[in-house]
Rosetta silent file (secondary structure, phi, psi, omega in degrees, C-alpha in Angstrom):
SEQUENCE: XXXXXXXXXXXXXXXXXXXXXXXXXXXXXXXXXXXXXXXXXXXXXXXXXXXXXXXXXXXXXXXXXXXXXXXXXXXXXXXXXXXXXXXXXXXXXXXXXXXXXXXXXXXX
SCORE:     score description
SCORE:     0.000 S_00000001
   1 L     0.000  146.624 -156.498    0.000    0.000    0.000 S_00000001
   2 L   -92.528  142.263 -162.007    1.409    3.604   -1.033 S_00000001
   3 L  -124.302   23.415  152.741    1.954    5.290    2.429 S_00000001
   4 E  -138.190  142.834 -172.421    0.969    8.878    0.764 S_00000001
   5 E   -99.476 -179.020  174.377   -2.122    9.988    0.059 S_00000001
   6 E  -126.576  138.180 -172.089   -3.168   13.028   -1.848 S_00000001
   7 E  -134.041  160.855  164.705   -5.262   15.663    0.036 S_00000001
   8 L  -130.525  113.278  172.438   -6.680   19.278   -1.677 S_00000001
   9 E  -111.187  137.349  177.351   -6.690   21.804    0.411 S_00000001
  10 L   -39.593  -12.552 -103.998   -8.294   25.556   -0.278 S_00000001
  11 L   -60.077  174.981 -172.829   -6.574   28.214    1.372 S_00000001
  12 L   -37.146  -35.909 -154.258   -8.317   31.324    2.668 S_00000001
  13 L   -94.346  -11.921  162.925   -7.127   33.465   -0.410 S_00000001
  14 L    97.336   22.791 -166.859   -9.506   30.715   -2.479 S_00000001
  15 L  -109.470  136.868 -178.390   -6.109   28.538   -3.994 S_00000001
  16 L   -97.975  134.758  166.733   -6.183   25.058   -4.379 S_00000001
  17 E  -123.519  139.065 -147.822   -2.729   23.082   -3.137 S_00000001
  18 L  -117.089   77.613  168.521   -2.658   19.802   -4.154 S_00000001
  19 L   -74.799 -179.003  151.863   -0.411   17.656   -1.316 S_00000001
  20 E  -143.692  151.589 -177.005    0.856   14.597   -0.584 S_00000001
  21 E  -124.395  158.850 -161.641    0.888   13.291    2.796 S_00000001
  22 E  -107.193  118.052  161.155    2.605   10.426    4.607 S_00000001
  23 L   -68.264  -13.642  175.938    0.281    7.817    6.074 S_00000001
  24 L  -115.020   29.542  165.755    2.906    6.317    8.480 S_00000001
  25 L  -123.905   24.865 -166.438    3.901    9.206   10.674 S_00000001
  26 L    32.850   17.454  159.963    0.668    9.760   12.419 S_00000001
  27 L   -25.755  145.828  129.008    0.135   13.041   11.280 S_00000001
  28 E  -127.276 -175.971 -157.234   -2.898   14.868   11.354 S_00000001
  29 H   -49.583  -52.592 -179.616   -4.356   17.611    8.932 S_00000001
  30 H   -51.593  -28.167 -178.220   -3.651   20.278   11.138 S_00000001
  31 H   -77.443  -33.250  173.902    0.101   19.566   11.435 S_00000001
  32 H   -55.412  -50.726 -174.820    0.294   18.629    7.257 S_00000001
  33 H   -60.120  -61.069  170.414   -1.261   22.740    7.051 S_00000001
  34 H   -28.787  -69.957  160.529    1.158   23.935    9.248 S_00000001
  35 H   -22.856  -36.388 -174.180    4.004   21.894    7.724 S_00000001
  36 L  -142.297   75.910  150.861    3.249   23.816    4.041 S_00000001
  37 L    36.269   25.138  158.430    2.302   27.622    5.247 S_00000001
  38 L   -99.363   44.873 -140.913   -0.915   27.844    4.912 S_00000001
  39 L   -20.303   98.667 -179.753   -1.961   29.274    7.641 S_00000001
  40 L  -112.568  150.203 -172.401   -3.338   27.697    9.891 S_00000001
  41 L  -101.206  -45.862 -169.078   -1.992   28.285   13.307 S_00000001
  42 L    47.643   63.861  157.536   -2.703   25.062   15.727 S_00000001
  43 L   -49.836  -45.362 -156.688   -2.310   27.162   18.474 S_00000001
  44 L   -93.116    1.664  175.138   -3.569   24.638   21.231 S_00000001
  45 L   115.580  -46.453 -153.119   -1.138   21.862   19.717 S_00000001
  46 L    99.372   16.689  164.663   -3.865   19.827   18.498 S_00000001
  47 L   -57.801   -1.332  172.004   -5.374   19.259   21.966 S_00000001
  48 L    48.971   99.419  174.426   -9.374   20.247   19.694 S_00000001
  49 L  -149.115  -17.777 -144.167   -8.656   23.718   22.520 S_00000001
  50 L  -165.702  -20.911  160.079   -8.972   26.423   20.026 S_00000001
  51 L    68.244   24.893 -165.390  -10.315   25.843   16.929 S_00000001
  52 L   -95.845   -3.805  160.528   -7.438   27.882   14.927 S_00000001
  53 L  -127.008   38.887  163.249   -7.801   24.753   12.288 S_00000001
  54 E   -60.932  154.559 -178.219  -11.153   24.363   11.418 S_00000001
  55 E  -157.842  146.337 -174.460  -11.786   23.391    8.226 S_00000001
  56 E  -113.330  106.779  177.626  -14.807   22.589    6.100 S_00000001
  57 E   -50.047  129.543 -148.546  -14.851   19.332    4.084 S_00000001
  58 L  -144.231    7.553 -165.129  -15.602   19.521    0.986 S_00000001
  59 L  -128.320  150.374 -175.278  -14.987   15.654   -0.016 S_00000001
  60 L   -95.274   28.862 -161.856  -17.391   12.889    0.785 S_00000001
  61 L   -84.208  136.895 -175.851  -15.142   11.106    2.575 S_00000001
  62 L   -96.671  146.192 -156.402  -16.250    9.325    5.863 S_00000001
  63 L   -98.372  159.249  175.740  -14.536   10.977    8.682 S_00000001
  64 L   -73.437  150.842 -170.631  -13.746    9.265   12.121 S_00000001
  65 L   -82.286  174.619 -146.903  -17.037   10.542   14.240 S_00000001
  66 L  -102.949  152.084 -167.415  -16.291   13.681   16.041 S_00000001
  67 L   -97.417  169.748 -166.696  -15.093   13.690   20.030 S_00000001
  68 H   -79.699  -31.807 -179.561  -17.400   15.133   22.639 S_00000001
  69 H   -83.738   -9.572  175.713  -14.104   18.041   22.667 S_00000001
  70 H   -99.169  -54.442  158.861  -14.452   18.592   19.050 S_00000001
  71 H   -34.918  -81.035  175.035  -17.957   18.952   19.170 S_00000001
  72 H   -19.440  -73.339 -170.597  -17.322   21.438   22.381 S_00000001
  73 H   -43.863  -68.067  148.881  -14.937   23.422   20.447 S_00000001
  74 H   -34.804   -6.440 -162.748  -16.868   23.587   17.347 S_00000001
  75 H  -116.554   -6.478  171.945  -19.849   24.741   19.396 S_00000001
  76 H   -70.758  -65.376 -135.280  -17.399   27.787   20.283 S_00000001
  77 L   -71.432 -174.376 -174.758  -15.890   28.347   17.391 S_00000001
  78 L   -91.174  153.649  161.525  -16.268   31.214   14.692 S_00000001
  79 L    38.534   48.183  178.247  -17.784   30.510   11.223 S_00000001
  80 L  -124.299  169.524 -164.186  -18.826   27.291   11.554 S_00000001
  81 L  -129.696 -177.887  178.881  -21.030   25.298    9.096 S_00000001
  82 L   -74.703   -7.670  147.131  -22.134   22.000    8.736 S_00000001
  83 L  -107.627   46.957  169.248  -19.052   20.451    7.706 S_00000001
  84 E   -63.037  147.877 -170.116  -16.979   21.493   10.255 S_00000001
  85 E  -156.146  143.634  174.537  -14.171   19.689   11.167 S_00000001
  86 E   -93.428  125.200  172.884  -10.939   20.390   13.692 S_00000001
  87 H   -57.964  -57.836 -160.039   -7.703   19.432   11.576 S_00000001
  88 H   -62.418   10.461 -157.255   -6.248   18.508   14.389 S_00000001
  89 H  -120.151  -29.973 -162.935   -8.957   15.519   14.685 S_00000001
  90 L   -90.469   82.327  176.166   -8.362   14.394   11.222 S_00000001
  91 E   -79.262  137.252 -163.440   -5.539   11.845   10.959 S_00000001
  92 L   -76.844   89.163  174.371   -3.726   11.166    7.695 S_00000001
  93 L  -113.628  143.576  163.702   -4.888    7.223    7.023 S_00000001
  94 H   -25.008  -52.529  171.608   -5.273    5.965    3.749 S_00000001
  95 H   -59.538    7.027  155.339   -8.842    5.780    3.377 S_00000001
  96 H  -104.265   -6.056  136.774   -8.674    9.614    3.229 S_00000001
  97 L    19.420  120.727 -161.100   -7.002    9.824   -0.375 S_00000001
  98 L    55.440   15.651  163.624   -8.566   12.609   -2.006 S_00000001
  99 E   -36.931  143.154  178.033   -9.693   14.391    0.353 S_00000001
 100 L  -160.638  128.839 -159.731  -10.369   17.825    0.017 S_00000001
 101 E  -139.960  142.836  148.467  -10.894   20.436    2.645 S_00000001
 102 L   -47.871  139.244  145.175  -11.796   24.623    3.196 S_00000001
 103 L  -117.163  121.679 -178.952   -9.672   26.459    5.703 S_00000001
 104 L   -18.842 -173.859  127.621  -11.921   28.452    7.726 S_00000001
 105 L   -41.632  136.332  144.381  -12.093   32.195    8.129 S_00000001
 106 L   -71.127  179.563  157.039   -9.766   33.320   10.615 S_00000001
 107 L   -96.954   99.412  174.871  -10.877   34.180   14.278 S_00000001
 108 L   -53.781    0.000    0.000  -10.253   37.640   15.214 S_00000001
């Protein structure tokens, strides 16, 4: 099995970047955004604290179900719609291949 996937993500500015990500470092999305500028901040670590990587899915992909702290967070947060999702929740497994996700508005 190919241990990188391909994810498309939006940035803010409305530009599509077309990665690839490594399935065998336990990555998740938020750290892959960080990793290639686009800025997203992951203030809280990835600890779902802060909500500085929401992102809105935009792929039909089924997602691991959301934690009672993501859900919290999200119920917080700024701009959010019904496909919200905390990067920092989304870990890079194969079965996301093609993925493709909005990064949020910031939060002033």
């Amino acid at each position: 099995m190919d241990p990188l996937i391909r994810i498309t993500v939006i940035d803010r500015e409305g530009q599509e970047h077309h990665l690839e990500a490594p399935t065998d470092m336990n990555l998740n999305l938020m750290e892959l955004t960080k990793m290639e500028g686009l800025g997203v901040k992951g203030e809280c670590g990835g600890m779902a604290l802060c909500a500085t990587c929401q992102v809105y899915v935009e792929s039909d992909h089924a997602l691991p179900e959301q934690s009672d702290d993501e859900l919290d967070m999200l119920d917080q947060a700024f701009f959010v719609q019904s496909n919200s999702r905390l990067g920092c929740q989304i870990y890079l497994h194969s079965n996301l291949d093609g993925l493709k996700v909005r990064i949020a508005p910031e939060q002033d």
